[in-house]
C-alpha positions in Angstrom: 0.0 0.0 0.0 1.2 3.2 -1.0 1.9 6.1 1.5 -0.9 9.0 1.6 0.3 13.0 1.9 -1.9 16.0 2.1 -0.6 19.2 0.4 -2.6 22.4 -0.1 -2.9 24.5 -3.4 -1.8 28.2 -3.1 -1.1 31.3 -5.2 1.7 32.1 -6.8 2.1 35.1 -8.6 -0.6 34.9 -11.2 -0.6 30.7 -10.6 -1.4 28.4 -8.5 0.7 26.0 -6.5 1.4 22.4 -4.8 3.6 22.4 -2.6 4.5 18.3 -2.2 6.3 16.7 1.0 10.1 16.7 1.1 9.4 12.8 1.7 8.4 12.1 -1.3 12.0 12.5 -2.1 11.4 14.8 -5.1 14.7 17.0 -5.8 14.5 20.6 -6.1 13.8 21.8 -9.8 12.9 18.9 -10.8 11.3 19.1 -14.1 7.3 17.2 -13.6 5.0 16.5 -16.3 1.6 17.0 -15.3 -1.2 15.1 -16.9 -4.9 15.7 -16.1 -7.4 13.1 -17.0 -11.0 12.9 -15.9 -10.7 15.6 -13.0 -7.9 13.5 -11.5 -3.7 14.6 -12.3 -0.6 12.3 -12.8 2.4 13.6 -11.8 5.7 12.2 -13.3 9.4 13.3 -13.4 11.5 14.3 -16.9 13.6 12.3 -17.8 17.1 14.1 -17.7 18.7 14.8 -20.8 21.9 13.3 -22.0 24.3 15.7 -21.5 26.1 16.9 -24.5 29.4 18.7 -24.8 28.7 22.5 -26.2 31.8 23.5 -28.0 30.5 27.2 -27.6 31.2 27.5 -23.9 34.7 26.1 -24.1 36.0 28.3 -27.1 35.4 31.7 -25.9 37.5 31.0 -22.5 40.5 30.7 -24.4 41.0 34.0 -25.9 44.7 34.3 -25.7 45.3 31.5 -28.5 47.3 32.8 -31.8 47.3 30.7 -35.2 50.4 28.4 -35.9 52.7 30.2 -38.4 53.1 28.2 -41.0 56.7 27.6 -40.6 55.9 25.6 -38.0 53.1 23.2 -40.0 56.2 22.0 -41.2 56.1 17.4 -40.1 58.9 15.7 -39.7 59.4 12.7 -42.1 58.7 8.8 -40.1 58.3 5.5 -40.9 54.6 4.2 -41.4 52.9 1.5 -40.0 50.9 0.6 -43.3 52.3 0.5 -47.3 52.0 3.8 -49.3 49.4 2.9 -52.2 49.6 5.5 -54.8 
């Protein structure tokens, strides 16, 4: 048997709002979808994203880099693992 909570609805701003038990072990700003069906509403948590690496952040914090001249493109000849097909 499930555990039963009581939470009252109150304003907020131009809203209204549930305020639901710390033991339900929700975390704060959690992202809910709320479903209402027949005068009764499921409540159900997000499913977090897969985080995904933004090259945009990273790029701008390294402001002092300066291009490679091209004198120093310049590879130094080695021996390759595989044959040269031409």
């Amino acid at each position: 048997m499930s555990n039963e909570y009581r939470a009252k609805v109150f304003k907020s701003g131009n809203s209204v709002a549930l305020r639901l038990p710390k033991a339900l072990g929700i975390a704060e700003g959690t992202e809910m979808i709320v479903r209402e069906e027949r005068g009764r509403f499921e409540l159900e948590p997000v499913e977090a994203p897969k985080r995904k690496f933004a090259i945009g952040k990273v790029c701008g914090s390294a402001t002092n880099l300066q291009p490679i001249a091209q004198e120093d493109r310049v590879f130094k000849d080695r021996a390759l693992d595989w044959p040269i097909s031409q």
